[in-house]
Backbone as a printed PyTorch tensor [residue, N CA C, xyz], in Angstrom:
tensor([[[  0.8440,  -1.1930,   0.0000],
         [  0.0000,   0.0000,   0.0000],
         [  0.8810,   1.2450,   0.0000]],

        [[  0.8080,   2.4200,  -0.8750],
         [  1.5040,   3.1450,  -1.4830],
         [  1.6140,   4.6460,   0.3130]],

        [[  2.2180,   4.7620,   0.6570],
         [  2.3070,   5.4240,   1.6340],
         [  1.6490,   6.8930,   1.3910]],

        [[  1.8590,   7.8970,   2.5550],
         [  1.3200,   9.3200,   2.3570],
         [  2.0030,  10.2460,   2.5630]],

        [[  2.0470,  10.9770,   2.7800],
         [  2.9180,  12.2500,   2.3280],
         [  2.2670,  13.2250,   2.8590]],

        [[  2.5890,  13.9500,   4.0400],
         [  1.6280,  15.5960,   4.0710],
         [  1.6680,  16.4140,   3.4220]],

        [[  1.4190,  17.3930,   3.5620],
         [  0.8350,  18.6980,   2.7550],
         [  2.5140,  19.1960,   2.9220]],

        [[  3.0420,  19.8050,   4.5390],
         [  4.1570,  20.3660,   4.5680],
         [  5.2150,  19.7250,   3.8100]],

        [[  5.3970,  18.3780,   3.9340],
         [  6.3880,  17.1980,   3.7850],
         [  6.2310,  17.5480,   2.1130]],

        [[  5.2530,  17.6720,   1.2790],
         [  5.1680,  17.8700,  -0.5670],
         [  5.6470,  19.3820,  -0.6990]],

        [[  5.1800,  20.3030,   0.2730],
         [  5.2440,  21.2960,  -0.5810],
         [  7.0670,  21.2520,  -0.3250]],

        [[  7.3720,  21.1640,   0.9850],
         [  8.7520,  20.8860,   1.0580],
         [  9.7350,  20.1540,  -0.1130]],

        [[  8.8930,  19.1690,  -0.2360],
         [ 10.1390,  17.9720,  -1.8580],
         [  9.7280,  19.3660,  -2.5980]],

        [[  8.3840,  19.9470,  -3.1900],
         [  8.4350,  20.5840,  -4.4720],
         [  9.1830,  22.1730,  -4.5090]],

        [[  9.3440,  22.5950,  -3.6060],
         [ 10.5570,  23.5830,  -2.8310],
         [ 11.6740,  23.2710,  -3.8510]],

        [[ 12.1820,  22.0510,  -3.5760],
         [ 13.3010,  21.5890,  -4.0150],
         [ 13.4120,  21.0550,  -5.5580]],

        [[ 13.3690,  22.5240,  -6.3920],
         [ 13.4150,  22.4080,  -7.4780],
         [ 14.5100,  21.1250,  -8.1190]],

        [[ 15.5090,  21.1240,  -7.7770],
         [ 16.4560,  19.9790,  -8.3600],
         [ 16.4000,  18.4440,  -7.8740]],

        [[ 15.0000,  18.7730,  -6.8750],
         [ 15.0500,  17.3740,  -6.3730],
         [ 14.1560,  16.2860,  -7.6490]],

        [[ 14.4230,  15.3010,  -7.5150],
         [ 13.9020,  14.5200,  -8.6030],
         [ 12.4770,  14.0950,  -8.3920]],

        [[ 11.8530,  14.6290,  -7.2870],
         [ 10.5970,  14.3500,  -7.4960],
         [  9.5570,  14.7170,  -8.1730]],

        [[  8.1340,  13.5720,  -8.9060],
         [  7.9990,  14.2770,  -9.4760],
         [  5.9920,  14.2940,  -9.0060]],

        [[  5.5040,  15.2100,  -9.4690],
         [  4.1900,  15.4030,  -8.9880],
         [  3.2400,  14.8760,  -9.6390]],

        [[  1.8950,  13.9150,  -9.9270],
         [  1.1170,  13.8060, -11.1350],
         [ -0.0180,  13.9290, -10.6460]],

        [[ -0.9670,  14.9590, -11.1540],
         [ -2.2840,  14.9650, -10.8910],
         [ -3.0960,  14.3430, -11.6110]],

        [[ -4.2830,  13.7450, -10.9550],
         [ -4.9190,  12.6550, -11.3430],
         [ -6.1140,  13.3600, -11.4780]],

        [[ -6.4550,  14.9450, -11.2330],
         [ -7.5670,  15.0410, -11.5890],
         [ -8.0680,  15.3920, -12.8850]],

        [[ -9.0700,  15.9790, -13.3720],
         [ -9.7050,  16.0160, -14.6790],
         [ -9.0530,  17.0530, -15.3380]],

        [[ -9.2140,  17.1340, -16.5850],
         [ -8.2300,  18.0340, -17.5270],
         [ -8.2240,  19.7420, -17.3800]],

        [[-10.0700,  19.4560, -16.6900],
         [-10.7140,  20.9800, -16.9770],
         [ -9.9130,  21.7790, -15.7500]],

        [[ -9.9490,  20.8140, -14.6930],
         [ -9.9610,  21.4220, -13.5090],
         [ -7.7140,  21.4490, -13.1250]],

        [[ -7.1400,  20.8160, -13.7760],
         [ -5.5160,  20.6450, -13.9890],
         [ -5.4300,  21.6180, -14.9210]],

        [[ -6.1770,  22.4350, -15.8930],
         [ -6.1070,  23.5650, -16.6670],
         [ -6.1830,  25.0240, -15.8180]],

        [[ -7.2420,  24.6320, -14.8780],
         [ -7.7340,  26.3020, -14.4720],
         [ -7.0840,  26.2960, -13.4320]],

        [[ -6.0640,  25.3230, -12.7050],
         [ -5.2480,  25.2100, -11.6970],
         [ -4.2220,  24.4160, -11.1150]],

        [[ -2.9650,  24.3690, -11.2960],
         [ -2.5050,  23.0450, -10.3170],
         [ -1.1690,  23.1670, -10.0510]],

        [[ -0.7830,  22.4950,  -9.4160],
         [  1.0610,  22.6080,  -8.8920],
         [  1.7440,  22.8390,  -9.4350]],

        [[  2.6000,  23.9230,  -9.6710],
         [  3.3620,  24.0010, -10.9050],
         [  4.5620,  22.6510, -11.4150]],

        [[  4.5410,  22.4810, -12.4200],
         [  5.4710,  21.2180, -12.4140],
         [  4.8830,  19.9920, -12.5870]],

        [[  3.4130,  19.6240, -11.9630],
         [  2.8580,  18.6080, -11.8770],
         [  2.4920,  18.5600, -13.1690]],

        [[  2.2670,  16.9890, -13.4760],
         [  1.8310,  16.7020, -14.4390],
         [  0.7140,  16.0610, -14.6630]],

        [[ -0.0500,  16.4420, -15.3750],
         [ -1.1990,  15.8660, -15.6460],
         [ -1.5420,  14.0530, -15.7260]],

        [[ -1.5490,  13.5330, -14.8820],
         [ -2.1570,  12.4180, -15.1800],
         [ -2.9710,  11.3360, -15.2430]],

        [[ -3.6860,  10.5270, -16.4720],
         [ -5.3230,   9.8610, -16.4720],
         [ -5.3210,   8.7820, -17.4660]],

        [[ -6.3740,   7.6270, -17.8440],
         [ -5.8950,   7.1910, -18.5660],
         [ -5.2550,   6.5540, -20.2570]],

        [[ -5.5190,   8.1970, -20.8960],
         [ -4.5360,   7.8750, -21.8060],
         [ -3.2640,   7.9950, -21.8700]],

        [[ -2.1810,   8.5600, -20.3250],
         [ -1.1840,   8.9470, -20.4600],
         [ -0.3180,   7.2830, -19.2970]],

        [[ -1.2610,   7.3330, -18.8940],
         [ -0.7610,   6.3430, -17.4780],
         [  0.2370,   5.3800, -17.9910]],

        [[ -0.0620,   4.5260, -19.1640],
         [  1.0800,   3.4210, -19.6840],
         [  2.3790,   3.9130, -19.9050]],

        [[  1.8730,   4.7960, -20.8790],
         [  3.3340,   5.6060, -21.3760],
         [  4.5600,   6.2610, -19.9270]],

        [[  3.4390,   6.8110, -19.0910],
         [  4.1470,   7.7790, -17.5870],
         [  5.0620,   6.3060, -16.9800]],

        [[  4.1960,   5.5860, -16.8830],
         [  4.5210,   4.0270, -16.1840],
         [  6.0010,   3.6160, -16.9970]],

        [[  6.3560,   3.5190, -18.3730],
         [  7.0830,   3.2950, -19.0810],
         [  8.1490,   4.1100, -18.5870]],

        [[  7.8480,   5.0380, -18.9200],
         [  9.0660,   6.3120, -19.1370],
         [  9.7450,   6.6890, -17.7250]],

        [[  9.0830,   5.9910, -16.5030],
         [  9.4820,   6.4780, -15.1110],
         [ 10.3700,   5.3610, -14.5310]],

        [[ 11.5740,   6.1200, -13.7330],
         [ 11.9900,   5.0850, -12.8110],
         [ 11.5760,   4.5490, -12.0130]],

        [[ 11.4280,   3.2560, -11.7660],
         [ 10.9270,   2.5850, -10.6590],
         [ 10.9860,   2.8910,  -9.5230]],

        [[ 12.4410,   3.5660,  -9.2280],
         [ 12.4420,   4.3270,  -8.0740],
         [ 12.4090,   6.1060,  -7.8730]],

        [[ 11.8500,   6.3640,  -8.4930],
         [ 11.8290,   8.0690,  -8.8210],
         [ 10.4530,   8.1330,  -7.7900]],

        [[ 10.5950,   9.2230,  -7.2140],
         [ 10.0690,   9.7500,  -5.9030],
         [  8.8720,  10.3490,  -6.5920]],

        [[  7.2930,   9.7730,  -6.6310],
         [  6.3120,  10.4130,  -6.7980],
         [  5.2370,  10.6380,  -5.7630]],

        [[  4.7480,  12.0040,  -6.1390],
         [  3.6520,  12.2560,  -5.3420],
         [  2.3700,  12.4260,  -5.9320]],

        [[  1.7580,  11.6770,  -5.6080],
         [  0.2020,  11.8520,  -6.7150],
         [ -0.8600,  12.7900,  -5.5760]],

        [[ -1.5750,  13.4740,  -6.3460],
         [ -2.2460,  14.9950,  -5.9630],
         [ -3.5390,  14.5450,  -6.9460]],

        [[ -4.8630,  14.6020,  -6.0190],
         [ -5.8480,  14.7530,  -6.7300],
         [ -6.5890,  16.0300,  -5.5550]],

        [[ -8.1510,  15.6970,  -5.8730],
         [ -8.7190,  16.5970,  -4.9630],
         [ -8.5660,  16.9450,  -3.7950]],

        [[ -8.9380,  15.6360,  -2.7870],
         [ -9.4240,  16.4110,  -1.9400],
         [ -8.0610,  15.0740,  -1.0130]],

        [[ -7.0470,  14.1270,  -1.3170],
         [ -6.3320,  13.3360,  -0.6900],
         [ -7.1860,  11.9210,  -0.7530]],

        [[ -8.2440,  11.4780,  -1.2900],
         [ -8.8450,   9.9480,  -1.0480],
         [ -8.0500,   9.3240,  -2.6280]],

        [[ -8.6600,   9.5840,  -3.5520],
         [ -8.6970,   8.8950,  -4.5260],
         [ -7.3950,   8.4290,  -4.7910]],

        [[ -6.2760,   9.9050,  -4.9160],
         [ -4.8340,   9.5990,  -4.7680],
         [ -4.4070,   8.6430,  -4.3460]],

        [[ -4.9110,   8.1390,  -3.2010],
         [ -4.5320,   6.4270,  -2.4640],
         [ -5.0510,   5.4570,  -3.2760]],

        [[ -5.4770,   5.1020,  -4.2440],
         [ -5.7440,   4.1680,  -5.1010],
         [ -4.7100,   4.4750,  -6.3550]],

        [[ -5.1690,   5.6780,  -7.0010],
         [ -4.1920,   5.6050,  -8.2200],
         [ -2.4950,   5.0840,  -7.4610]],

        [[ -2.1580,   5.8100,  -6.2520],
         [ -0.7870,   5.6530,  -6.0010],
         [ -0.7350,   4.1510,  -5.9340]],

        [[ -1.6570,   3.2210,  -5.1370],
         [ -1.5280,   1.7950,  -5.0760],
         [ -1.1590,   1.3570,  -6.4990]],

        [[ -1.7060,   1.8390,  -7.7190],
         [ -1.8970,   1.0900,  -9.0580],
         [ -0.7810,   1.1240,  -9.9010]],

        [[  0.2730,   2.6810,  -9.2340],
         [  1.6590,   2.9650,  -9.8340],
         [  2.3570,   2.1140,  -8.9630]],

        [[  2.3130,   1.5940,  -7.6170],
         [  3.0470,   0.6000,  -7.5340],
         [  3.0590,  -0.7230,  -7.6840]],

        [[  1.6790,  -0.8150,  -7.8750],
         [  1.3570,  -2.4880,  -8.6260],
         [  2.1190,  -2.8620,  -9.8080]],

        [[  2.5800,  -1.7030, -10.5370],
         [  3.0380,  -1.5200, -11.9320],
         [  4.3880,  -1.5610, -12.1060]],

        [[  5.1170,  -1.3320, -10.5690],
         [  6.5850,  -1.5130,  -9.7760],
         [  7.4980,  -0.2600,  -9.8850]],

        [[  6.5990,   0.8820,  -9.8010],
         [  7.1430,   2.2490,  -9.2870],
         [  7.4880,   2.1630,  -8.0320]],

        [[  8.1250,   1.8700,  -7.0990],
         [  8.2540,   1.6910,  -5.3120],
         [  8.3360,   2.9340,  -4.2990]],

        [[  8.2940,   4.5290,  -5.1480],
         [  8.8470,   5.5570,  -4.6510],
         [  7.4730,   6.3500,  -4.3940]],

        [[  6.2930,   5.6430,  -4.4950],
         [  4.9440,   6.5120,  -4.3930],
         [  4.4530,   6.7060,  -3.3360]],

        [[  3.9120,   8.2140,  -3.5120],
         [  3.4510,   8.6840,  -2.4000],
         [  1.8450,   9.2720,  -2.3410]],

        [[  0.8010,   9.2250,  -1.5110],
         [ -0.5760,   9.9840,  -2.0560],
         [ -0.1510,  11.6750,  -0.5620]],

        [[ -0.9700,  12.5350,  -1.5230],
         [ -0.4350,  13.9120,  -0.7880],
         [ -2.0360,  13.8150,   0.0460]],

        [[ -1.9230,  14.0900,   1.2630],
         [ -3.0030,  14.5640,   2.2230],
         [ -3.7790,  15.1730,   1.4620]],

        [[ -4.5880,  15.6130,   1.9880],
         [ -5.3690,  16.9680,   1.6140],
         [ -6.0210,  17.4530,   0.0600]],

        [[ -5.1860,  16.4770,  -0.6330],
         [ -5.0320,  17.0050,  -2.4420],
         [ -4.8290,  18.7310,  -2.5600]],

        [[ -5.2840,  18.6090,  -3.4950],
         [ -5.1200,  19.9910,  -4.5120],
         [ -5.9300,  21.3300,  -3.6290]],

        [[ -7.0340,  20.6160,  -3.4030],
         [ -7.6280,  22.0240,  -2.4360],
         [ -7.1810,  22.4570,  -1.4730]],

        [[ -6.1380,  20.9310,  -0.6050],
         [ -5.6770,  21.7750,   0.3780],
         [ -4.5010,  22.3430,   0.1540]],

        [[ -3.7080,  22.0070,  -0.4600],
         [ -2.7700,  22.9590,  -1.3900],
         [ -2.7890,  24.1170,  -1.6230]],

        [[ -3.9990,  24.5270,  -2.2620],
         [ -4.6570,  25.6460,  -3.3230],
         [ -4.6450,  26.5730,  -1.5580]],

        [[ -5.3350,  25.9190,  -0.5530],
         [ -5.5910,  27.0600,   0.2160],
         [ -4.3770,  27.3300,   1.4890]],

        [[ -3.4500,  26.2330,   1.2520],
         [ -2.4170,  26.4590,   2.1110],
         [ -0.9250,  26.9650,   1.7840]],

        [[ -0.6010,  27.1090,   0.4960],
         [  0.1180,  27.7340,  -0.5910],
         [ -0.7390,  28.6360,  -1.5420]],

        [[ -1.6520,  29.2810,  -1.3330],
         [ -2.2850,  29.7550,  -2.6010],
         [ -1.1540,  30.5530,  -3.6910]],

        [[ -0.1810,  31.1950,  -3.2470],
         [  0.9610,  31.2290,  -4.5180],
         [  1.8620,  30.4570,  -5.1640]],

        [[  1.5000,  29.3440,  -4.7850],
         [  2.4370,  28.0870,  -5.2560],
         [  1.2100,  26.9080,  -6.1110]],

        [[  0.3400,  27.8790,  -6.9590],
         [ -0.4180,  27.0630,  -8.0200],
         [ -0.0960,  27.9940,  -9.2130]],

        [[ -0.6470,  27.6540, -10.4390],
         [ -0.7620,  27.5870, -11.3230],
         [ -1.9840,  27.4480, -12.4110]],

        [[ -1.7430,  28.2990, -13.6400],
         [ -3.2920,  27.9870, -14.2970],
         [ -3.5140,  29.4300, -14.7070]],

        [[ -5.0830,  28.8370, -15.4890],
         [ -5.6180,  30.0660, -15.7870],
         [ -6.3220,  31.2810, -15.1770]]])
């Protein structure tokens, strides 16, 4: 089961521009358009095989959806897939949005 990650503990890795972690949001296109972590990447499933491919197994991810639930499933499914470095972020994106509000992104 893919572990968790707080809010301080993410925004802290994403602080650390040269650190190799990397962020993927799992929520919907509309709502990763009008807002989201800078850096993060969009992800759902037409991108998931390819992300899965192209990633190190051990590269440090943090998956970010809404509200911190769902994230705990997608993160389980990147390590079923034998990513080992996954993490689900507390709170998701909203609590982000309202505990960094200058550290989003969007339209």
């Amino acid at each position: 089961m893919a572990q968790e990650i707080t809010l301080t503990e993410a925004h802290q890795q994403w602080q650390q521009q040269d650190a190799a972690t990397v962020f993927v949001d799992i929520r919907d296109s509309q709502s990763f358009a009008q807002a989201h972590i800078p850096g993060a990447q969009p992800l759902n499933n037409d991108n998931v095989a390819q992300f899965i491919q192209s990633t190190a197994a051990s590269t440090p991810i943090v998956v970010v959806c809404y509200h911190g639930i769902s994230s705990h499933q997608a993160a389980d499914v990147l390590e079923q897939q034998g990513l080992t470095q996954v993490a689900s972020m507390q709170g998701g994106f909203t609590a982000w949005q309202a505990q960094f509000p200058n550290d989003t992104t969007g339209s």
